[in-house]
C-alpha positions in Angstrom: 128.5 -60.3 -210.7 131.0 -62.0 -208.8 132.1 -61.0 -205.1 135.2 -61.0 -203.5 137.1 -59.9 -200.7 140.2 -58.4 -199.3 142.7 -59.6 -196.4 145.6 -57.6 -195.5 148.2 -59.2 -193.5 150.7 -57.8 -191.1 151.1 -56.3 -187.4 151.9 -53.2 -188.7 148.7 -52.4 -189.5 146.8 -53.5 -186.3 149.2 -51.1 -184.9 148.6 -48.1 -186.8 151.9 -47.7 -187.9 151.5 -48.2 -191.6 147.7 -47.3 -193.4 146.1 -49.8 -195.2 146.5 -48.2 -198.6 146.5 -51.5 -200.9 142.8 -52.9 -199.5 141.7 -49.2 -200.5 142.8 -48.7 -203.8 141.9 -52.6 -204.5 138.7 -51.9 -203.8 138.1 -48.6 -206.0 139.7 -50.5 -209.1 136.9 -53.6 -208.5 133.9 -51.9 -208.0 134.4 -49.7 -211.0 134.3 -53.0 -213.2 131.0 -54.0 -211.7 133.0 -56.2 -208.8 131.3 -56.1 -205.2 134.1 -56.4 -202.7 132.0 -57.7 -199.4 134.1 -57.4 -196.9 137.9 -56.1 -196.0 139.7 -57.4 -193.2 143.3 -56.0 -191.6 145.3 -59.2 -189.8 148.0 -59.3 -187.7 150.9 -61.7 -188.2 149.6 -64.5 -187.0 148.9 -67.6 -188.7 146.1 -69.0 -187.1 144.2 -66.0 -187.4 144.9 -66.1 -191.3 144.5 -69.5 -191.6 140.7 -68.8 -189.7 140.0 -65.4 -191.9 140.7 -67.4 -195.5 138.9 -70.1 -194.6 135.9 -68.2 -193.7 136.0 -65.8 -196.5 136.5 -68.5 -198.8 132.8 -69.2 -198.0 131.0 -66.1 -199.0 133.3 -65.0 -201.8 134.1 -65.8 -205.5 137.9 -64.4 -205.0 140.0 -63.4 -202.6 142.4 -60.6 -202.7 145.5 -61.0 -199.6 148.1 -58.8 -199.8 151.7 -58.6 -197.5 153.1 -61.7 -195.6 155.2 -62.4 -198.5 158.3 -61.6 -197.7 161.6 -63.6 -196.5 161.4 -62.9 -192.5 160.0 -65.0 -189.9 157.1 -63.4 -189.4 155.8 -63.6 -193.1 153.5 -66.2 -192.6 151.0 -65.6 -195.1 152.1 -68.4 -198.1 152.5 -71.0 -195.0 148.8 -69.9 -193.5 147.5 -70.5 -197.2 148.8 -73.7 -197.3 147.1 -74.8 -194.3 144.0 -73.3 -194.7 143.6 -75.3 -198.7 145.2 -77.7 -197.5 147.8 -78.2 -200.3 151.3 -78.7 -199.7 154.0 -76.3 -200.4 155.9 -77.2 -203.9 159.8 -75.1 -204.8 159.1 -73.4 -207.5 162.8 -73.1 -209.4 162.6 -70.5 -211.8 161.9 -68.8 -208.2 164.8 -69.5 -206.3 167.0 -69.4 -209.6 166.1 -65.8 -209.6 166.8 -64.9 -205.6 169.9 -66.6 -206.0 170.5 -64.4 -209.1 170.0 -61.1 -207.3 172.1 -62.2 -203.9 174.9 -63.3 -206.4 174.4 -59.6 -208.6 174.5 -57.7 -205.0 177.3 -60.0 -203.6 174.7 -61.3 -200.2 175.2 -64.7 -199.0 173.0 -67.7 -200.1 169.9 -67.1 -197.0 167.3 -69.7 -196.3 165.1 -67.4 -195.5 164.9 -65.5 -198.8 165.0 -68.8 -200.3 161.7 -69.7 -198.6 159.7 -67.0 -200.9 160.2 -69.7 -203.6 157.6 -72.2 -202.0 154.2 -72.1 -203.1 151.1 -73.9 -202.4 150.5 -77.0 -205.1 148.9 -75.3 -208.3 150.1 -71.9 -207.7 151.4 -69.5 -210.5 153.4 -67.0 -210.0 151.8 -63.1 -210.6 154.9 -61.2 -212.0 156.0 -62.4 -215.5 159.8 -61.2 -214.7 159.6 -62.8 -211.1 160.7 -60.1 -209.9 158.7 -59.4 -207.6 156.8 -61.6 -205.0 153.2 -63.0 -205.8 150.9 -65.6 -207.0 147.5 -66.5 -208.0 145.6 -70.0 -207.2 142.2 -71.7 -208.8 141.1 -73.2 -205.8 137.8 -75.1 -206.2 136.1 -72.8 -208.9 137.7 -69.8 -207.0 140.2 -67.2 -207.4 142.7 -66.5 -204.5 145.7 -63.7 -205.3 148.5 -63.6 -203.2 150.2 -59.6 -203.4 152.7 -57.9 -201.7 152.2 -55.4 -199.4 154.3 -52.9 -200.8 152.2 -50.5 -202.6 153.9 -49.5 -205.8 154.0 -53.5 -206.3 150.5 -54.3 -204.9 149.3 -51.7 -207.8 151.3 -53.2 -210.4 150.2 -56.4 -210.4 146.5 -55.7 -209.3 146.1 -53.5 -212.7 148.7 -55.5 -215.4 147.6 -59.3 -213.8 144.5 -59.5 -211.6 142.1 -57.5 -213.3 142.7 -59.0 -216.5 142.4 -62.4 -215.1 139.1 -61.3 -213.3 137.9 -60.0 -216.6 138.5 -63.4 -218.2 137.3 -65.5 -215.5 133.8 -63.1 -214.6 133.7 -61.0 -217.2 131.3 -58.1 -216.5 127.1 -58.7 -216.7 126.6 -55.0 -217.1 128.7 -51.4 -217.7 128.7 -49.4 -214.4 129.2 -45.8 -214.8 130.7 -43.9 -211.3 131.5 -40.4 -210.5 132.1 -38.6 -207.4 131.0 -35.3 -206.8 132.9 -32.8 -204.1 131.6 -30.9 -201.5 132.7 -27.8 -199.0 130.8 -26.5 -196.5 128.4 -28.8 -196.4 127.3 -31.7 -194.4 126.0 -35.2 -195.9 122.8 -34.8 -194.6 121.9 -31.9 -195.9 122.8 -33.8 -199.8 121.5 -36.7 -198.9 118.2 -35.1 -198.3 118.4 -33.6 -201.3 118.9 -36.8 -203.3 115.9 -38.4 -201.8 113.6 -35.5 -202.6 114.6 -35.9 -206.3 113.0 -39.6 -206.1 116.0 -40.9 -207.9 115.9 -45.0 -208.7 118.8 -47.2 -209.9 121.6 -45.0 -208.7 124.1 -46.0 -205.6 125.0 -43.0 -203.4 127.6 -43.0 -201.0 128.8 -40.2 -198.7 131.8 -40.1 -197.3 133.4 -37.2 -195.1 136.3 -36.8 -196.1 137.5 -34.2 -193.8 137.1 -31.3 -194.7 135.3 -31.8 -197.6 132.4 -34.8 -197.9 132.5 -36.5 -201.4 129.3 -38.3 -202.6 130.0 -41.4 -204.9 127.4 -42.0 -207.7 127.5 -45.3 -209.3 124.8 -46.8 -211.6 124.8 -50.0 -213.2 123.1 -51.0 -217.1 123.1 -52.7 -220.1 124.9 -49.3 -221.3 127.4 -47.3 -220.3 125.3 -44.7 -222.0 122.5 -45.6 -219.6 124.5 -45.9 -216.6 126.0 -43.0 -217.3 122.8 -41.2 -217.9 121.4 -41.8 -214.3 124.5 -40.8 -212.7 124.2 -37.3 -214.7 120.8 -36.8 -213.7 121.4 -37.0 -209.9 124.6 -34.8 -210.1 122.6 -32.1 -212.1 120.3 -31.9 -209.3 122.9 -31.8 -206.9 124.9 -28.9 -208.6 121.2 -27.1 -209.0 120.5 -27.5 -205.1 124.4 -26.6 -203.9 126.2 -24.8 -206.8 128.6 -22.8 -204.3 129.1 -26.2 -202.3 130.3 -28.1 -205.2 133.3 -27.4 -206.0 134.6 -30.6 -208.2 134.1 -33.8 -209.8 136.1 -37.2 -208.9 140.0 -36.0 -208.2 140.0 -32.3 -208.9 140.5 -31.2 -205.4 139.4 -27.4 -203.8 142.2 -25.8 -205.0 142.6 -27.1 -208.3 138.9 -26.2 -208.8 140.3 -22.4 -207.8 143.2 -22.3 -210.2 141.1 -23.7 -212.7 139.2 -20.0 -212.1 142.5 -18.1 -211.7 143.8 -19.3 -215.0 140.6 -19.2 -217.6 140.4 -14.9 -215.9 144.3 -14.9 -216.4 144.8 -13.7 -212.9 147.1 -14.0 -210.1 146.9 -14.9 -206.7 149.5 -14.2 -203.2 149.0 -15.7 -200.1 149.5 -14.1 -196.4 149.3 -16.5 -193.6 149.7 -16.8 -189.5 147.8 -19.4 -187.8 147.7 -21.6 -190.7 151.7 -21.6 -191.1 151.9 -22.1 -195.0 149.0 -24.7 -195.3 147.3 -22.6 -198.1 150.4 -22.1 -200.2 151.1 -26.0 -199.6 147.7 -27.0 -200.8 148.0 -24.3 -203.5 151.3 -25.4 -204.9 150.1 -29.2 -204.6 148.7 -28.7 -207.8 150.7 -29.3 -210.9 150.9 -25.9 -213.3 149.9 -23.6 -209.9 153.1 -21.6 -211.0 150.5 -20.1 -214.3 148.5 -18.4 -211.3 150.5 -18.3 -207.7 153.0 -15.8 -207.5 153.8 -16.5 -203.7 153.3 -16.7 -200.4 154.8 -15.2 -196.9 153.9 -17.1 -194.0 154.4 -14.1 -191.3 153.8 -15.4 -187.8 155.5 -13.2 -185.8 154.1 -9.2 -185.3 157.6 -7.7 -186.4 157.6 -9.7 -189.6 153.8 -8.6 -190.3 155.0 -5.4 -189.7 158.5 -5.7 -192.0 156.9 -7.7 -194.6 153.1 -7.0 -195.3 153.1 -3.0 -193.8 150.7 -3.6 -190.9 151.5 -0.7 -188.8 152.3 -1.6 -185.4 149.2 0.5 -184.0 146.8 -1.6 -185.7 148.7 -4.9 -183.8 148.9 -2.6 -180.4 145.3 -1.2 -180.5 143.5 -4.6 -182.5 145.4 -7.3 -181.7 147.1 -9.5 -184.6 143.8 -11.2 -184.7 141.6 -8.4 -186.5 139.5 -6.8 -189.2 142.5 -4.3 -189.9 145.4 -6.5 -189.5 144.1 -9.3 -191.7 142.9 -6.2 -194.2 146.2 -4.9 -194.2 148.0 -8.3 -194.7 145.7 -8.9 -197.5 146.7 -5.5 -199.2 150.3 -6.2 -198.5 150.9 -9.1 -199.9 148.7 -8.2 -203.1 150.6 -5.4 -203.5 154.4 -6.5 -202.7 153.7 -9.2 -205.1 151.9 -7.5 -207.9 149.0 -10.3 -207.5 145.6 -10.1 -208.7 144.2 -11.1 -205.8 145.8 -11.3 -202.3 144.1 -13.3 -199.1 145.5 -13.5 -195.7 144.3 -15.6 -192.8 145.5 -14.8 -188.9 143.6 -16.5 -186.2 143.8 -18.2 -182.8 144.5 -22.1 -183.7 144.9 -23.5 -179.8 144.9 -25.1 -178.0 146.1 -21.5 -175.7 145.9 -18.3 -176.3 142.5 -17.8 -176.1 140.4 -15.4 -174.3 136.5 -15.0 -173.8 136.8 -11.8 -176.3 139.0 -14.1 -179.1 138.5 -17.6 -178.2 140.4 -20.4 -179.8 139.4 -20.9 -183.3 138.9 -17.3 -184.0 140.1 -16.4 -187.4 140.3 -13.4 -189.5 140.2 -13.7 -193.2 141.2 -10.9 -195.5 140.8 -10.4 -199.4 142.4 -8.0 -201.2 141.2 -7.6 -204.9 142.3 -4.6 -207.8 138.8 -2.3 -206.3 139.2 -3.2 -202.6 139.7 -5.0 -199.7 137.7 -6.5 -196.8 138.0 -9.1 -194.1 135.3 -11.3 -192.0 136.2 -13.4 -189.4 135.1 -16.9 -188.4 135.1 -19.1 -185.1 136.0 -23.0 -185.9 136.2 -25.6 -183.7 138.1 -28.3 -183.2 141.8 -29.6 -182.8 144.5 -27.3 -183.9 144.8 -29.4 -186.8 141.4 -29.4 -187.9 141.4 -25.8 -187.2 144.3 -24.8 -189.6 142.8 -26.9 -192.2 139.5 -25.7 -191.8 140.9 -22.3 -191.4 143.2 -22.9 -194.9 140.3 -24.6 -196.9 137.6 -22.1 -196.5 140.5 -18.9 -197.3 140.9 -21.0 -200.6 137.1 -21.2 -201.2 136.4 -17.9 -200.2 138.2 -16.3 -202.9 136.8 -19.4 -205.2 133.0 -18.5 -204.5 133.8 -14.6 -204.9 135.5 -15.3 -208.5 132.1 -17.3 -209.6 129.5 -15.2 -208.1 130.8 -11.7 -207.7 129.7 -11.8 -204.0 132.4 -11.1 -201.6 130.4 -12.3 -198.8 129.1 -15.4 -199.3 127.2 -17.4 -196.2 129.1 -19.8 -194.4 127.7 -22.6 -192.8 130.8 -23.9 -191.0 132.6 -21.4 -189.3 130.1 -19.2 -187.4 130.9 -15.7 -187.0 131.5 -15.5 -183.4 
């Protein structure tokens, strides 16, 4: 199958002010039609550096993907840099310039050379977007394929699924059907699976685990003359997987942790209320993130200070005098509270310690109360993460969301935890 890599240009990017989103998604699109992408290199604006980077990867690859550098200031180099590196010389290309002239005389701008640069390509170049609307072009260079894209995602996307795939699939059509899925993981570690996987003596499937905090998401991919085939070995590793982990694995390629609990909350018809602290909304966030939460989430109240605990959710103020805010009875009581002020199914609560103060050797940072309130009763359990206050909150937020998830599947309302330790 043919091989090909991607080359993102601009200083923006060295400097961490702007992720590299169009080399990811580039890549997920090719290696679902069978495409192995070999390498992906970030580059600053510099010319030399992408004259150097096409010319090497020019030798190991069948096409070449670079995207940004397009654009009309000085330091969009990238069409110049191609030149060089093919050595081909650049050509006007009118239909081009007639439409940048078009749009500065429709928005009343000045004629500017520098816009008008955008319309030079390298000899043999065609241009990507049928409209011209937007920059881009593709080039047959000695039996290969280079695509020139913009930077800018929603445009990047556009033309990588309505021009470059198509003309990938004409040029290299596909030697075999690959069949991918990705399975997702909480409270787990990639070890532990991949173990698992290699105890199960699997052949002919790809596995890939990536940690993608907090979760870790395995990748299965399988290539065959089939889909049905490729499609057969993927199944057979994720059966084993959900056999070995079926608490663990909560969802399959984008269904994230707390779709996978609304999916629950809706097919029982029930209702869910949220009462945080430390985790300042996070769980209601990630909760309404998901389109149609509003069949199942009633609401939240994110009650950091002790006076609106108190006003809100009920706690008495001698259970935050005697306990502390961080408790078995406060996060009980907040659990109860909410569950009952909003008429909710089900009501959890979270209060904790996130840091980096406020800790002390009895509650250190990262010590976090959970409650759960449900129509028969309510209990708590507290857990001791570690981290940054970030990853604390999110840890903290994920695993309130999967504790109620694991409790609706198995009944238990104490499942084992293997992050978190009970401190």
């Amino acid at each position: 199958m043919a091989q090909g890599a991607l080359l993102a240009v601009g200083d923006e990017l060295l400097a961490g002010r702007v992720l590299n989103t169009t080399s990811y998604e580039a890549a997920r699109l090719l290696s679902s039609y069978g495409y192995r992408v070999v390498e992906m290199v970030n580059v600053g604006d510099d010319e030399e550096a992408i004259v150097s980077h096409l010319r090497r990867l020019l030798t190991r690859t069948d096409f070449l993907l670079i995207s940004g550098g397009l654009g009309p200031t000085e330091d969009d180099l990238t069409t110049e840099a191609a030149a060089r590196a093919l050595d081909l010389p650049l050509h006007l290309h009118q239909g081009i310039l007639s439409r940048i002239r078009e749009n500065e005389r429709l928005q009343g701008l000045p004629e500017n050379p520098l816009r008008h640069k955008m319309a030079y390509l390298p000899q043999g170049a065609e241009p990507l977007s049928r409209d011209l609307s937007v920059a881009g072009y593709f080039l047959r260079y000695q039996g290969k394929l280079l695509f020139f894209l913009p930077g800018i995602p929603e445009q990047f996307q556009r033309l990588l699924v309505d021009r470059v795939l198509p003309i990938l699939l004409e040029t290299w059509p596909p030697e075999e059907e690959v069949f991918t899925r990705t399975l997702r993981f909480f409270d787990l570690r990639e070890a532990e699976i991949n173990q698992a996987v290699r105890e199960g003596g699997f052949s002919g499937v790809e596995v890939g685990f990536y940690p993608v905090f907090p979760e870790v998401q395995v990748v299965l991919t399988a290539r065959a003359r089939t889909e049905e085939e490729a499609r057969e070995r993927v199944q057979a590793v994720a059966e084993l997987l959900r056999r070995r982990f079926p608490e663990h694995l909560f969802g399959e390629d984008d269904e994230e942790l707390p779709a996978a609990l609304g999916k629950i909350l809706r097919e029982q018809g029930a209702t869910l209320a949220l009462a945080e602290s430390c985790t300042g909304g996070l769980a209601s966030s990630l909760v309404t993130r998901i389109p149609g939460s509003s069949d199942y989430f009633l609401g939240g109240a994110v009650t950091y200070a002790n006076e609106i605990k108190e006003e809100v959710l009920g706690v008495p103020h001698r259970f935050l005098r005697i306990f502390g805010a961080v408790s078995r009875e406060v996060a009980c009581t907040m659990a109860h509270g909410v569950r009952r002020r909003f008429k909710a199914t089900y009501g959890l609560s979270v209060t904790g310690i996130a840091g980096p103060g406020g800790g002390s050797p009895e509650k250190p940072v990262g010590t976090v109360w959970m409650g759960l309130s449900t129509p028969e009763e309510t209990v708590a359990r507290s857990f001791l993460f570690s981290g940054t206050r970030h990853e604390i909150q999110t840890l903290a937020a994920y695993t309130l969301l999967d504790w109620l998830r694991r409790y609706l599947l198995t009944g238990n309302l104490f499942p084992r935890y293997r992050f978190g330790r009970t401190p």
